[in-house]
C-alpha positions as CSV (number, residue, x, y, z in Angstrom):
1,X,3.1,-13.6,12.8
2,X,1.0,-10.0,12.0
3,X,0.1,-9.6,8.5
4,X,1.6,-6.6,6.7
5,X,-0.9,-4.9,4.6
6,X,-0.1,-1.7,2.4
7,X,-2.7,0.1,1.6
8,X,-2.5,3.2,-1.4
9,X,-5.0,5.5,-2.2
10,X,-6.0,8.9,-2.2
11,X,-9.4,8.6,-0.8
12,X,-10.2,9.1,2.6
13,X,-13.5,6.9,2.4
14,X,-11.8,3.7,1.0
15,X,-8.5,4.3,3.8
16,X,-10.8,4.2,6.8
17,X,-13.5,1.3,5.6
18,X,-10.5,-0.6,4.9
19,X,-8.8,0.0,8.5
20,X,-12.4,-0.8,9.6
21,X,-12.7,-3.8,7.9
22,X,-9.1,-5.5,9.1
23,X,-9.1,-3.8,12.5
24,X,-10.6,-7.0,13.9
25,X,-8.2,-9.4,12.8
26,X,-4.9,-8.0,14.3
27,X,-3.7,-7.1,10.8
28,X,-1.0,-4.1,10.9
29,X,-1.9,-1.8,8.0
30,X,0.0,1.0,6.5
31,X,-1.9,3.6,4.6
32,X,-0.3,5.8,1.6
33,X,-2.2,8.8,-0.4
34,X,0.3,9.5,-3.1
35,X,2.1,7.3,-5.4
36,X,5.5,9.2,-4.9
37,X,5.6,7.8,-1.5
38,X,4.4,4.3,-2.0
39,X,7.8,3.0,-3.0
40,X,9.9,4.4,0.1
41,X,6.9,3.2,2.3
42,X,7.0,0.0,1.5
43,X,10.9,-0.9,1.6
44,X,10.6,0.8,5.2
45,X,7.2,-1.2,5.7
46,X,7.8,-4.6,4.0
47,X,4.3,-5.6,3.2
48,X,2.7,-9.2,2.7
49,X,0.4,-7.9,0.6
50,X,-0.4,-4.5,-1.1
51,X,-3.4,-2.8,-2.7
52,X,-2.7,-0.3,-4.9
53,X,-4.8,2.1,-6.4
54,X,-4.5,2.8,-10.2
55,X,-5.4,6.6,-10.1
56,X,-2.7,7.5,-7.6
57,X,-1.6,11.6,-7.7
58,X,1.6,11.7,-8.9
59,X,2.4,7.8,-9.7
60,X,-0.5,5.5,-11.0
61,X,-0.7,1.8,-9.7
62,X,0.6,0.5,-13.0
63,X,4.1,2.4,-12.4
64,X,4.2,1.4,-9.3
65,X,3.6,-2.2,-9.4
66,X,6.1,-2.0,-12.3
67,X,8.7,-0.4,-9.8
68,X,7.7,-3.3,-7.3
69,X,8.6,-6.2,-9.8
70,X,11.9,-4.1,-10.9
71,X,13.1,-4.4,-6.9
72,X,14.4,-7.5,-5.2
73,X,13.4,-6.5,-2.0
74,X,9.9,-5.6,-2.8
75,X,9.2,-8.4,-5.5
């Protein structure tokens, strides 16, 4: 079984050193630069395990973990 990670954050730097970083351990990663889009992503995605920035453009990482406990799917 692959692990799902979701990755959101609006820097470019942080994306790619943490595709870099899981690359070698056959992880399938998602990456997200705005918080209005973290949501649909991840019921489409279904993420193990998601790191969420808290300075997102648009949502912050507080919202959106709020959001995440709110859904069944995504709890």
């Amino acid at each position: 079984m692959t692990l799902k990670v979701l990755l959101a954050d609006d820097s470019a730097t942080i994306k790619k050193v943490v595709q870099l970083s899981l690359q070698d351990f056959g992880i399938e990663l998602k990456a997200v630069g705005s918080g209005k889009d973290v949501i649909d992503v991840a019921k489409q995605f279904n993420p193990d395990i998601a790191f969420i920035d808290t300075l997102l453009p648009h949502k912050t990482g507080y919202e959106i973990a709020a959001e995440f406990k709110k859904d069944a799917i995504l709890s």
